[in-house]
DOTORGU-469674 format. One line per 4 residues: number of its first residue (from 1); their letters; for each residue x negated, y negated, z negated of C-alpha. Coordinates in steps of 0.2 Angstrom, whole numbers. Layout:
<pts>
NUM	a	X,Y,Z ~ ...
</pts>
This chain:
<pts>
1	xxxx	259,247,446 ~ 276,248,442 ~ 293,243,452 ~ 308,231,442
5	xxxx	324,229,452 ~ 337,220,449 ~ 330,204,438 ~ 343,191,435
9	xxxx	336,174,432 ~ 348,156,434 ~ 346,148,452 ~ 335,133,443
13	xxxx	326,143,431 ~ 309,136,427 ~ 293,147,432 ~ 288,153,416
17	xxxx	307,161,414 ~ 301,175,426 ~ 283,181,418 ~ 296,177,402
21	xxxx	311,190,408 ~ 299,204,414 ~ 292,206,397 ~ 310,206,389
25	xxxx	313,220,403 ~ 299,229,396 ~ 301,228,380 ~ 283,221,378
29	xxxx	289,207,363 ~ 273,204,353 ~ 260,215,366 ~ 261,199,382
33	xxxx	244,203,384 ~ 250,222,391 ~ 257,211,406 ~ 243,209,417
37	xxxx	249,200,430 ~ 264,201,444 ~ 271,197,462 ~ 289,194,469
41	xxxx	292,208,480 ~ 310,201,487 ~ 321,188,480 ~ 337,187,484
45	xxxx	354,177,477 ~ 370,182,471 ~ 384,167,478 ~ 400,175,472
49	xxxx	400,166,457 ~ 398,146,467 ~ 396,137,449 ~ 385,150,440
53	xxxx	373,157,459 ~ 361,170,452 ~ 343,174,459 ~ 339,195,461
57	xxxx	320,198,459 ~ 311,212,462 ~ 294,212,456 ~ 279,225,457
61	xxxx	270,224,438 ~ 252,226,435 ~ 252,233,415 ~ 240,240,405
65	xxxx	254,253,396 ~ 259,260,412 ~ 259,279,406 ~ 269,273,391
69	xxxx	283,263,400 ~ 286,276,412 ~ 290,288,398 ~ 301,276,390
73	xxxx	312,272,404 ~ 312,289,413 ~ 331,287,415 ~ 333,269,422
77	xxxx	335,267,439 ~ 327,251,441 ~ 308,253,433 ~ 301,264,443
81	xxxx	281,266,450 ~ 279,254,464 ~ 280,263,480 ~ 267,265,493
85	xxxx	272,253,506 ~ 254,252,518 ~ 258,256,536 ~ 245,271,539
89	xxxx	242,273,557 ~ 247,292,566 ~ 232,294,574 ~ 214,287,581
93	xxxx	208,287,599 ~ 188,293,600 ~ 179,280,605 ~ 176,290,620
97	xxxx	195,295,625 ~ 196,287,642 ~ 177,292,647 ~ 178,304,661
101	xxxx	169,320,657 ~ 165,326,674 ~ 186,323,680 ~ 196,308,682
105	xxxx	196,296,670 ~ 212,297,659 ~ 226,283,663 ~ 230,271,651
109	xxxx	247,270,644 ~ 260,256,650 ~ 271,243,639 ~ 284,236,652
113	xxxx	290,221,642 ~ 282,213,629 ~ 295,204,618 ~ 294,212,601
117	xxxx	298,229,604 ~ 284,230,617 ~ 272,216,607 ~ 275,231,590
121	xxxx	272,246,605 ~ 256,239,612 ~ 249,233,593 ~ 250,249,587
125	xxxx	244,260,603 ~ 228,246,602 ~ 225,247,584 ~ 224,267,588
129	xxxx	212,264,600 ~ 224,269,615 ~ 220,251,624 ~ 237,248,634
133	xxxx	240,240,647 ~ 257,229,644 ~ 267,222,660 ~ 278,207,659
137	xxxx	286,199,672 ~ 291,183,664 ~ 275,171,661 ~ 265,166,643
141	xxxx	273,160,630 ~ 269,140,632 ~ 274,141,648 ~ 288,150,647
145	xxxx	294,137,636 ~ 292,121,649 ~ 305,133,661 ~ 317,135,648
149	xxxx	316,117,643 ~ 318,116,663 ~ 336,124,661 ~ 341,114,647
153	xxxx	337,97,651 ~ 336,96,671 ~ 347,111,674 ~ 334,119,685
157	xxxx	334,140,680 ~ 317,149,685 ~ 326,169,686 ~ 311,173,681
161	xxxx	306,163,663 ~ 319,160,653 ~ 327,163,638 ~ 327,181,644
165	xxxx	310,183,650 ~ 291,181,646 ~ 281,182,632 ~ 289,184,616
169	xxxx	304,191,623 ~ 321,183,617 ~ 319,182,602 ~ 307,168,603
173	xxxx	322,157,606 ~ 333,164,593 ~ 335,158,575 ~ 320,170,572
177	xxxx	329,180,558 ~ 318,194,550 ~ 330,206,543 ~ 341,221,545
181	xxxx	350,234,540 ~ 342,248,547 ~ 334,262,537 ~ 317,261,536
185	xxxx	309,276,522 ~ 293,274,530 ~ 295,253,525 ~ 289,250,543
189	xxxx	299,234,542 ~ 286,228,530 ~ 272,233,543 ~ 280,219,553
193	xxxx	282,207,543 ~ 263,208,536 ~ 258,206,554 ~ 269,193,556
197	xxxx	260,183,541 ~ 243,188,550 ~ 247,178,565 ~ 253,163,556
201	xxxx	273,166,548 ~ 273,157,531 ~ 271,173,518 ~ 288,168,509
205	xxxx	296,180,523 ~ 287,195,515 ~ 299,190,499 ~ 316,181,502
209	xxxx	329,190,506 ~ 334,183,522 ~ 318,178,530 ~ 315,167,546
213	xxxx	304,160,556 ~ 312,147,572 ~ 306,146,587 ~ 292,134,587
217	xxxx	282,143,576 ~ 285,160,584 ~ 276,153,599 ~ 260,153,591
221	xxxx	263,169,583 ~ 265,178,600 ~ 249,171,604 ~ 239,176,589
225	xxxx	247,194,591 ~ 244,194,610 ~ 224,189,606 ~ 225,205,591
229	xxxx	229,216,606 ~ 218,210,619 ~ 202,211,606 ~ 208,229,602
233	xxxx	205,233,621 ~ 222,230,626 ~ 227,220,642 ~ 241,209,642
237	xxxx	248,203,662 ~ 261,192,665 ~ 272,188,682 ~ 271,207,683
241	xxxx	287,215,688 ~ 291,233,688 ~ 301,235,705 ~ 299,255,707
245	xxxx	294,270,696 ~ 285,286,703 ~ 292,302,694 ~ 286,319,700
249	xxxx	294,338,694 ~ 302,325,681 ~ 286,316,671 ~ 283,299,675
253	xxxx	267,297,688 ~ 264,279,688 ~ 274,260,692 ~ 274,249,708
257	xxxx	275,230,704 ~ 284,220,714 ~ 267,213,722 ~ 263,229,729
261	xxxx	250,235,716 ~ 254,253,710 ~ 246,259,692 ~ 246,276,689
265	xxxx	252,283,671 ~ 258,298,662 ~ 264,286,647 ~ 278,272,650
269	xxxx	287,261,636 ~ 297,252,642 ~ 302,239,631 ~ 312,229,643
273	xxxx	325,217,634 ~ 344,219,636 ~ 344,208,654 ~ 333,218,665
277	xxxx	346,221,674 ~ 337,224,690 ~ 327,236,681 ~ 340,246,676
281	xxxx	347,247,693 ~ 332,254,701 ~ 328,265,686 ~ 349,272,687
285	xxxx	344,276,708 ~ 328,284,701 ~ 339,296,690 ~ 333,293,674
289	xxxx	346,298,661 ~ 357,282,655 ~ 374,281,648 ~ 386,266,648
293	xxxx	390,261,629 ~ 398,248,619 ~ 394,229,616 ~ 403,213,613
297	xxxx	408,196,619 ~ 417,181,613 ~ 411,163,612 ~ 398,152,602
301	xxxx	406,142,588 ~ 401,126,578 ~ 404,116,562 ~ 397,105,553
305	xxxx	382,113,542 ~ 389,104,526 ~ 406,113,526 ~ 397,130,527
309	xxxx	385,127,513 ~ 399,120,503 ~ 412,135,507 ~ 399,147,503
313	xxxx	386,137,488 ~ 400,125,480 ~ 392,111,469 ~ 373,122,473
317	xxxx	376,115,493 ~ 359,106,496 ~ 348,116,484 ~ 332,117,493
321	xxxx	332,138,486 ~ 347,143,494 ~ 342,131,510 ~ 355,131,523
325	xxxx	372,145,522 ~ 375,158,532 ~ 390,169,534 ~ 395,184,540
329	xxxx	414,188,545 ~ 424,202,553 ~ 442,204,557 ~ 452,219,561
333	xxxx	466,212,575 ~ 481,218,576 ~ 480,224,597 ~ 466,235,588
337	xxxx	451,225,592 ~ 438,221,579 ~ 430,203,580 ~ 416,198,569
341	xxxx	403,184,567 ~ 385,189,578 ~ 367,181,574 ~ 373,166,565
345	xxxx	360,154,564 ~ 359,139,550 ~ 357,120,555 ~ 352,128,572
349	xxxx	358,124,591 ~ 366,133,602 ~ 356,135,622 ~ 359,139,638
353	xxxx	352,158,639 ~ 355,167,658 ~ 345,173,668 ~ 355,175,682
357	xxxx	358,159,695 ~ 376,153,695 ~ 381,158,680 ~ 383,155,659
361	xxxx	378,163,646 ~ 375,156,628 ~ 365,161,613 ~ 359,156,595
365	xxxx	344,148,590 ~ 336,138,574 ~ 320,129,569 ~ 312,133,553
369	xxxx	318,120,547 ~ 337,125,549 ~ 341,105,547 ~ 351,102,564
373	xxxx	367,97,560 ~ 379,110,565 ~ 379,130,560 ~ 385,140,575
377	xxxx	388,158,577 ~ 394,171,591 ~ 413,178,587 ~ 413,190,599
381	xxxx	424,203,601 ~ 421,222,603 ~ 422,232,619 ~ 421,250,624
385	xxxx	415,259,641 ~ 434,262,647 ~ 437,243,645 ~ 424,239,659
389	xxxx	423,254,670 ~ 424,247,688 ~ 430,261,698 ~ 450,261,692
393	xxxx	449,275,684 ~ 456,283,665 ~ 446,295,662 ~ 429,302,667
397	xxxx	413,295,664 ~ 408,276,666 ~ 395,272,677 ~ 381,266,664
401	xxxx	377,251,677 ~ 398,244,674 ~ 395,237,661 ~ 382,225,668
405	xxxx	396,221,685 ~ 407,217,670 ~ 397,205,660 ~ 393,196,678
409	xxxx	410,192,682 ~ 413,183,663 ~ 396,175,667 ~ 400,168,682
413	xxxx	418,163,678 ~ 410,152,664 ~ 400,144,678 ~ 416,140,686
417	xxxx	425,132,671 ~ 411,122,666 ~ 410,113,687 ~ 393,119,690
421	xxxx	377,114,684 ~ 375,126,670 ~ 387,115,661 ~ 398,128,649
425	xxxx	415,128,646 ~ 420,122,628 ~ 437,120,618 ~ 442,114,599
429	xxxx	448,126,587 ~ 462,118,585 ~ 466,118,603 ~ 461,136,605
433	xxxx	471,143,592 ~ 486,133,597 ~ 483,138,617 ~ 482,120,622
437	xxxx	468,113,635 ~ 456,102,626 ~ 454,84,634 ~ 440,76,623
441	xxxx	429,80,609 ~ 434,78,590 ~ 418,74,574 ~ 409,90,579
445	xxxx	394,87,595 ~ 392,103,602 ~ 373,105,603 ~ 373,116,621
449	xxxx	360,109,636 ~ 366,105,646 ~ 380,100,641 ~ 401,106,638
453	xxxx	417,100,649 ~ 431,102,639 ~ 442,114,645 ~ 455,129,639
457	xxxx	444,145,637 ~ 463,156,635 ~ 470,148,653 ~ 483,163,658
461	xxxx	476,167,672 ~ 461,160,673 ~ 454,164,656 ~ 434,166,653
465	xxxx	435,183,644 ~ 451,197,645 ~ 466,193,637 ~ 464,205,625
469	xxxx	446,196,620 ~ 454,179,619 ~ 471,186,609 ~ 460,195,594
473	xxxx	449,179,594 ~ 466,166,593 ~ 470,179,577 ~ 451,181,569
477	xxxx	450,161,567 ~ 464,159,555 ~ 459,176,547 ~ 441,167,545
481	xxxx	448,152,538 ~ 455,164,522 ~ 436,167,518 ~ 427,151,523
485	xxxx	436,134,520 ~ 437,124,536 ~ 432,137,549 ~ 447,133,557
489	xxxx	445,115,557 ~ 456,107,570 ~ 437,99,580 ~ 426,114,578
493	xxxx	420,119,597 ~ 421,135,606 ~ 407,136,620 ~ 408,151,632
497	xxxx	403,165,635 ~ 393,175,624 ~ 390,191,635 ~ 373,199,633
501	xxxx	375,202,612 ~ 366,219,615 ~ 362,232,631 ~ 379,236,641
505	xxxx	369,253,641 ~ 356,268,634 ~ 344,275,642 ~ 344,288,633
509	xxxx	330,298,624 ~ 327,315,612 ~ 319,315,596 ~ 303,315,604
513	xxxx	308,298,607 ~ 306,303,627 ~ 319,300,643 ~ 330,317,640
517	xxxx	326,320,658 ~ 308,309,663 ~ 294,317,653 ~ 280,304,648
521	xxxx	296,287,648 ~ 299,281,631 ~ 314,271,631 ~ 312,259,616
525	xxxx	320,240,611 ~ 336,231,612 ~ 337,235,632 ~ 336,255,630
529	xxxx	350,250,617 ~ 341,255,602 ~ 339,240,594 ~ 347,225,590
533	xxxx	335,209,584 ~ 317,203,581 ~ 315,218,567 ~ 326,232,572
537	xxxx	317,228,588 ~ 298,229,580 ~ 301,245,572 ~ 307,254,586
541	xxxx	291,249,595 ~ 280,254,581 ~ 289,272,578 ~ 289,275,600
545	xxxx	270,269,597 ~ 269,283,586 ~ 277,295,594 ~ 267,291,612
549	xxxx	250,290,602 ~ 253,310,595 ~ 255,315,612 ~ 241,307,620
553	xxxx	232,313,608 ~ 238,330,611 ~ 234,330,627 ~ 251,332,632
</pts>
């Protein structure tokens, strides 16, 4: 098979234009027959150009002169033989493995968390026969789903299922977006998305460029993927909360739930989400190693869908190819902050995501379908350990458990400026930029359950984020405005606050992917701050899998 990159066609090009510009590549005029068929690995669009949007194919080529072509075009970059991309598992379990051979049977490995950091960790420890056992303290994924919708439409928050908890992770209620920007040489992204398809995505996602899913069919994805791993041998519980760990001379011995019931282990991922904080605290009294880092806040904004896919698609706006625009912005401010656009999401909504009583938080999410009316985005604004150490201090090391006190009291301020209720505190643009309360709402509904009171996010002193959040945001709008026309349209809506845009901390591991100090604990996903999204998130669980599985394996 051989690979062509960076194929050009027009955005309406009819079908045969494709099979058509493949044999021009090849040079194959007169010998079509030599073509013997094709797929579209990835297609992706180039929008610079508004009037004149180009679509970027790559395609893997089946030819009968493949010996030949590759001799021809030794020197171009972009023909090339098609690379392996099969995921190959590590390892395989005997069948025998946890038979006890006059001893004590072998424990089974634990997956704390099963969002899709642990769902990727305990699909591939099942399909090398290792048969985890995965905890999650939040409940299945359908009813998951009735407590959240409990939060948005009768302002009732279960702690424990929520936009943060249960099956699925939080990502189920996300816009679903399946790419990144990580590097991935081993193409373990692909792994994910094949197994994606297998439980029920559309299989466009394993071509476009920028491929999504939405929440409702996520749900029965999870499900398909939980049964794949229970048929395996794996075991999947819900309501089962971590609430201690047992480490002995520095390996990890085993978990209590919050019930009572105590499992022993010698192998713990813990894939737990960046909003575990409870976790996190009993794991920092524990000792296991962790360090404070950087994350972001800022505020959820809206506009009309319409003006972003004309800023960014011109007279294509509407073209069912190009389906509804994204964007992606940042802005250097001049008190030396950077602000930037986080987990945009197309003709989407934006929900009421805490999981903590008393206090707001907001978040992102999209159907397939992207056809809700208003695009919304986090601008958010970056922080760094010093700016939310709690002890007073210059200098020194932060306590890796301030940066949760810090989100906490932005959380619950929001709470306060929206009256209760879970209501969130909103403003217009137009108001914002100009530092004026807002009184009543403009053409844009903000799409939040349960609902925004109008108020001034940037109030000196009463403010919903630091000042130095809310003066580098009232700068990035304008600067926004330069690149997309109408960001700062006068009845845009800010709703606040957006707190939890990754872990305020690391648990950090070696390169063996282990805790640096608790043999046997693989800190994996968004909440050991080593991922950020549905992808970066899968991956991570598939390469700890791997690593875990070696050393079972080993014996060690």
């Amino acid at each position: 098979m051989l690979r062509i990159t960076e194929l050009r066609l027009p955005l309406d090009h009819p079908e045969p234009a494709l099979r058509a510009a493949i044999l021009a590549r090849l040079g194959l005029a007169g010998r079509e027959a030599e073509l013997k068929g094709f797929t579209v690995f990835k297609r992706s669009y180039d929008a610079r150009k508004k009037t004149a949007i180009v679509l970027i194919y790559t395609v893997d080529c089946e030819v009968g002169c493949e010996t030949e072509l590759l001799q021809r075009f030794a020197g171009d970059p972009h023909i090339r033989v098609t690379p392996d991309t099969g995921y190959h598992l590590v390892g395989q379990a005997p069948a025998d493995f946890f038979m006890p051979n006059g001893g004590e049977a072998r424990p089974r490995p634990l997956v704390v968390g099963f969002g899709p950091c642990g769902i990727f960790a305990a699909l591939i420890l099942a399909q090398m026969g290792l048969r985890p056992i995965v905890l999650e303290r939040g409940k299945e994924v359908r009813q998951r789903t009735k407590d959240t919708w409990g939060l948005w439409r009768q302002q009732q928050l279960n702690p424990e299922s929520n936009v943060q908890f249960g099956e699925g992770g939080a990502g189920t209620f996300s816009d679903g977006k399946l790419w990144s920007q990580i590097s991935d040489p081993r193409h373990l992204t692909r792994k994910v998305l094949s197994e994606f398809v297998k439980a029920g995505a559309p299989e466009e996602i394993l071509f476009v460029a920028k491929p999504h899913i939405g929440t409702f069919r996520l749900v029965g994805m999870v499900e398909k993927m939980r049964a794949d791993i229970e048929a395996l041998g794996g075991e999947v519980r819900f309501e089962q909360r971590v609430s201690d760990v047992l480490i002995v001379d520095g390996h990890i011995r085993g978990v209590t739930l919050a019930s009572g019931e105590q499992l022993r282990a010698d192998h713990v991922v813990l894939a737990l989400g960046h909003s575990a904080r409870d976790t996190f605290t009993m794991l920092h009294e524990r000792g296991v190693f962790m360090e404070a880092k950087p994350f972001s806040v800022g505020f959820r904004i809206e506009h009309p869908q319409g003006i972003i896919d004309r800023a960014r698609f011109g007279p294509n706006a509407g073209n069912p190819i190009l389906g509804a625009a994204d964007y992606k912005l940042v802005h250097h401010a001049s008190n030396g902050r950077s602000v930037y656009s986080f987990c945009m999401c197309p003709g989407g909504t934006v929900v009421a995501a805490t999981s903590e009583p008393n206090r707001v938080v907001t978040n992102g999410m999209s159907q397939y379908s992207r056809n809700e009316r208003n695009a919304n985005a986090g601008i958010v604004v970056g922080i760094n350990p010093q700016d939310y150490r709690q002890d007073g201090l210059k200098e020194g090391p932060v306590s890796p458990l301030d940066g949760m006190a810090f989100q906490r009291i932005w959380e619950s301020r929001a709470y306060e400026l929206g009256g209760g209720g879970y209501i969130a505190p909103g403003q217009l643009v137009g108001d914002f930029i100009k530092g004026q309360r807002s009184t009543a709402l403009g053409t844009v509904e903000p799409s939040y359950k349960p609902g925004v009171l109008m108020t001034d996010l940037g109030q000196k002193g009463n403010s919903s984020l630091p000042d130095y959040a809310i003066a580098a945001v009232r700068e990035a709008l304008p600067a926004f405005e330069r690149q997309i026309r109408g960001f700062a349209m006068n009845d845009a809506v800010l709703t606040g606050v957006e707190t939890r845009t990754s872990s305020p901390l690391r648990i950090t591991r070696g390169r063996d992917y282990q805790s640096l100090n608790t043999k046997g604990l693989y800190p994996a996903g968004e909440g050991a701050g080593y991922a950020g999204g549905i992808m970066s998130a899968g991956v991570d669980g598939i390469e700890v899998a791997e690593a875990l599985g070696r050393a079972m394996l080993a014996g060690e």
